[in-house]
N, C-alpha and C positions, 0 to 999 in steps of 0.2 A: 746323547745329543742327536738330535732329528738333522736329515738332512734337508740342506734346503729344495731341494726336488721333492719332499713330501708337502711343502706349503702349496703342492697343487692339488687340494685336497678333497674328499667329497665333499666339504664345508666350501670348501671355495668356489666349484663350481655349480653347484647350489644356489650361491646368491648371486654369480654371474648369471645364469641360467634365468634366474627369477627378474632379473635387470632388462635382460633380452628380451623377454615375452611382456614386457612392459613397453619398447619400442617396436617389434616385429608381431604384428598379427599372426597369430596362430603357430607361434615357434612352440616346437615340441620338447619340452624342459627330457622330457622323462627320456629318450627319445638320441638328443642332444648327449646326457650322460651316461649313455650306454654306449651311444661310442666312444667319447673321452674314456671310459675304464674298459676300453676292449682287452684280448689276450696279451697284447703287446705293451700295455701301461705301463704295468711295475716293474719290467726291464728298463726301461727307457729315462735316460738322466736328463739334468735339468734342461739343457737346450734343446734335447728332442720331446720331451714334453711340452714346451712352447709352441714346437712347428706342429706336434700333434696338434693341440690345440687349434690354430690357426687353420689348417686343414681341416679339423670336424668342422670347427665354424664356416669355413667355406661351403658348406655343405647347405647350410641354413638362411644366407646370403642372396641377396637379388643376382641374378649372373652378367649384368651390367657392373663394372667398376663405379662408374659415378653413382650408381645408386645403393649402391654398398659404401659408398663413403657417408653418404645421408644418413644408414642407419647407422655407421660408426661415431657421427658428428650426435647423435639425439642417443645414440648411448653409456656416450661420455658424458653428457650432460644429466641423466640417470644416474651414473656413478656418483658424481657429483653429489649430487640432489642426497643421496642416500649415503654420501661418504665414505663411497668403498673405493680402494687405489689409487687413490692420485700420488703419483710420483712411487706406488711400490712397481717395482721390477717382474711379479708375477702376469702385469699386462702386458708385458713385451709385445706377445703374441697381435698387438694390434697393429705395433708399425711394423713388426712382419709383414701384417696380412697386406700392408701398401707395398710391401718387399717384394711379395710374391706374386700379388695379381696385377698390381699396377706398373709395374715396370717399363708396358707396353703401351701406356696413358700417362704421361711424362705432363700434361695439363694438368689432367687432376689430380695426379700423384701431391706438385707440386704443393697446392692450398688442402689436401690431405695431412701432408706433413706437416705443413706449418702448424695447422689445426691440433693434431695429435702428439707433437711434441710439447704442447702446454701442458698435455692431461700425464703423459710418462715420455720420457727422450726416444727420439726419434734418431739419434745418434750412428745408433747401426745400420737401421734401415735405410739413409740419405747417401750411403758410400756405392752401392750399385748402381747408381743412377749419378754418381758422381763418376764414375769409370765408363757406362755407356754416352754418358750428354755433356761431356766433364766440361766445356766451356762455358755453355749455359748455365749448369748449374753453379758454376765459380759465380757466375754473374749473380746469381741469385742468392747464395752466402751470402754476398756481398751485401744485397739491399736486407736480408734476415739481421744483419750487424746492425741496420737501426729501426729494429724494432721496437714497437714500446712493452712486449712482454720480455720479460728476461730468460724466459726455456729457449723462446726461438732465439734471442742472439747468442745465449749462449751454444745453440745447435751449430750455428756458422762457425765459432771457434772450434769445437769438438768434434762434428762432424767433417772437418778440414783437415784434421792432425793428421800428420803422415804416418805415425804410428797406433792408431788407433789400439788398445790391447783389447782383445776377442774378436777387432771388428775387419772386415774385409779390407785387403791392401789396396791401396792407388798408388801404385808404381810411382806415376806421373810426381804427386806430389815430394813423392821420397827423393827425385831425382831434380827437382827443379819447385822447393816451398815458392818463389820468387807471386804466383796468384793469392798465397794464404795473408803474405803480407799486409795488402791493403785493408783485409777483414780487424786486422790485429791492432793495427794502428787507429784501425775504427774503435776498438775494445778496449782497449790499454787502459782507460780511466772511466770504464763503467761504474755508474752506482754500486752495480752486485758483485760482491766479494765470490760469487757461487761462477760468474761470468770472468773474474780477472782472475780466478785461479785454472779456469780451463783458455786462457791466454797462454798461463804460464807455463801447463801441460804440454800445449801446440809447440811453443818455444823452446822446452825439454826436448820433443818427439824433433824439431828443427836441428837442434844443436849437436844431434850424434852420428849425422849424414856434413852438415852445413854448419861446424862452429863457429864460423868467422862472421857469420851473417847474423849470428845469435849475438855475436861479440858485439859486434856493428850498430845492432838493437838499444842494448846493454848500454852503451855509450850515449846514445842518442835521447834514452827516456831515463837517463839516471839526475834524479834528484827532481825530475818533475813535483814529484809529491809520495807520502810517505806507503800510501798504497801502491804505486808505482815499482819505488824500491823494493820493497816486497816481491813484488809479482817477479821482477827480472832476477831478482834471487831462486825466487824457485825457477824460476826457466833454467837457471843456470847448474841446477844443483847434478847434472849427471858431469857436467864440464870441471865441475866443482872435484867430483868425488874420482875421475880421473887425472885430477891434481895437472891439466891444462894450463901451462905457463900464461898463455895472455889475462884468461880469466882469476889466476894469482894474483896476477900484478892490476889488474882491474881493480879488486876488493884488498889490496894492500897487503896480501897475505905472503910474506917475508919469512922463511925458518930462520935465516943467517944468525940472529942473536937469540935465539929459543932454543935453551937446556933441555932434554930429555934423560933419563936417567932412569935406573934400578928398576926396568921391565923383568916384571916375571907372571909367572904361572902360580897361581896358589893352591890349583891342582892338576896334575901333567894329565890326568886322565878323567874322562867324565864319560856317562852311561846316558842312552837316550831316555830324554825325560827330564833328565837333572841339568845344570848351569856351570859352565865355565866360569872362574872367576881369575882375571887379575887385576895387577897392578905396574902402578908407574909416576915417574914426580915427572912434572915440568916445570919451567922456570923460564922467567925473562930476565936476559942478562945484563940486558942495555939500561941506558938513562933515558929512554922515550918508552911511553905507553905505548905496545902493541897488541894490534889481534893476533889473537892464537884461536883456529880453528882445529879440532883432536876427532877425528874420526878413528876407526880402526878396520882392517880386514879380513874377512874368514875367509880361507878358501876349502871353502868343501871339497871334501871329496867324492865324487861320482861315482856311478857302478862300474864304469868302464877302468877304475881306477885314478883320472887326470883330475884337476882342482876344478873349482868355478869359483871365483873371488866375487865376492859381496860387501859392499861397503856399508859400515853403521856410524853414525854423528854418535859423538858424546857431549861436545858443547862449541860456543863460537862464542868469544867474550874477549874483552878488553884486558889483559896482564901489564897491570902500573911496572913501574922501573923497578927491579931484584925481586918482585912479586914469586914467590914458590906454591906450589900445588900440588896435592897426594892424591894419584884417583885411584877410586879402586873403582870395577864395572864387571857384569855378571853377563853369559851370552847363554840364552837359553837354545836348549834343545827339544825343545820341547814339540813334538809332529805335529804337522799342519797340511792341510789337505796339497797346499802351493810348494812345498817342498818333502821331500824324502829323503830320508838319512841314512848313511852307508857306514858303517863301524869300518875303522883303519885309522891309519894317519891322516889326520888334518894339520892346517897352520893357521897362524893370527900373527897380525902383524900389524903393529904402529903407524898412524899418519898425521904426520901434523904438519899444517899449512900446507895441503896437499902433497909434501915429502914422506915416502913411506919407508921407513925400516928393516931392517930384516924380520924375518918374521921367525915366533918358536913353533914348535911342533906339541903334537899335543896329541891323544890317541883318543876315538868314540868307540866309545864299547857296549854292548847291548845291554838292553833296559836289567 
């Protein structure tokens, strides 16, 4: 399997290359990708081939900001025309290039961004300029929220999150969300399901500094509409899966009459590569239909030795009155670039309706 740091390829810059010399008189294709594939290239992983990028094209660039934003405005529009990258990831390197040179042009940064977040997200690039100008730019989130494209409002939600994952922190917001709110409540019932689920992300990244105000949320847009429900679901699911008494009793989620029973291991030992399998009954005991939510937990074990607990959903469903249920469910080991596996003792362990069980022990053994 190729990695994705090779999709920046001589094919791709090729027809970048050929895009450019289509808007900029006299750009030197040949020129151009001599420096892209210089000494340093095939070292270099996927985010520093971006800023490479970024940097040779700065090379080729008017040395005015604003007029480097002209030819980035008529070569997006090139793209287009020729339908290459809209929304893939390998153009990062453009709202970089407002990252890195505009920083100090906070005007045209501005209608930079708004502009090149329709062609691929500008998500990253908007957090620098959120930490240097942070109250102006809140203001301006703010008016992005009613936008009539959906990239840009959803950039206000996204580029707001306190937790952004890869993207630069803003203290600010991690310690006081109380500016992101208004954006949110502007978004809450957008058309675009692509905009209500980076609401529910914000409200996620809210809720692991500030649950109460998630809760707060939670309370106040439940039952508006079915989209709605949805969304504060997913905001809620880190609160969920930390089995958080308020957010239990929010979503009605009760163990006191739900049967667990005959957990086991169907194999105490498993090799990377292969799947954990077990089993277990549940049951509802009472004379009222209840939800039963069944997650369960793995805690890895580290190189250092210590766990790291990971939670996984199995299902979330209604159990009528004496209702009984068999599961059986398989946990793959299988390596992934986002994780690595350490042979030794691990555990798993049961949760349902946020109640966690003891957990069994079980051994990873090499492939």
């Amino acid at each position: 399997m190729s990695a994705l740091k090779d999709l920046y390829s001589p094919a791709f810059y090729r027809d970048f290359a050929r895009v450019m010399a289509q808007v900029r008189p006299g750009f030197d294709q040949s020129r151009f990708q001599t420096l892209i594939f210089d000494d340093t290239f095939a070292g270099k992983e996927l985010k520093d081939r971006m800023r490479h990028t970024t940097r040779v094209l700065h090379q080729f660039m008017p040395a005015g900001f604003g007029e480097a934003v002209d030819v980035i405005s008529a070569l997006i529009t090139c793209l287009r025309q020729d339908k290459l990258g809209e929304n893939s990831f390998l153009f990062l390197f453009l709202p970089d290039y407002i990252e890195t040179y505009g920083l100090e042009d906070v005007e045209k940064a501005i209608p930079a961004i708004e502009l090149v977040t329709q062609f691929i997200s500008c998500e990253f690039a908007v957090r620098p300029f959120l930490r240097l100008y942070f109250e102006p730019m809140m203001a301006q989130m703010q008016a992005w929220a009613h936008h009539p494209n959906h990239h840009v409002r959803r950039l206000a939600s996204e580029g707001s999150r306190p937790r952004l994952p890869w993207g630069m922190a803003v203290p600010a917001l991690k310690q006081d969300p109380s500016p992101i709110l208004p954006i949110l409540e502007t978004l809450k019932n957008d058309p675009s399901e692509y905009v209500r689920r980076s609401v529910a992300n914000n409200l996620n990244d809210i809720s692991k500094e500030h649950p109460e105000t998630v809760l707060a949320i939670a309370r106040a847009w439940k039952d508006l509409s079915p989209e709605t429900n949805a969304l504060i679901k997913h905001g809620c699911r880190t609160l969920l899966k930390k089995g958080h008494e308020s957010i239990l009793a929010f979503y009605a989620l009760d163990s006191t009459n739900i049967q667990v029973g005959q957990f086991r291991l169907l194999n105490s030992a498993v090799r990377i590569g292969d799947s954990l399998s077990f089993t277990f009954s549940v049951g509802n005991t009472s004379s009222q239909p209840l939800i039963v939510r069944l997650e369960y937990a793995v805690y890895y074990r580290l190189q250092n030795g210590q766990l790291s607990r990971k939670v996984f959903k199995i299902s979330e469903r209604l159990f009528a009155p004496d209702e009984q249920a068999t599961i059986i469910r398989r946990q793959k080991f299988t390596p992934i670039t986002t994780r690595r596996f350490y042979t030794g003792e691990h555990r798993i362990a049961l949760i349902v309706n946020g109640k966690e069980a003891d957990p069994l022990p079980f051994v990873l053994l090499q492939p």
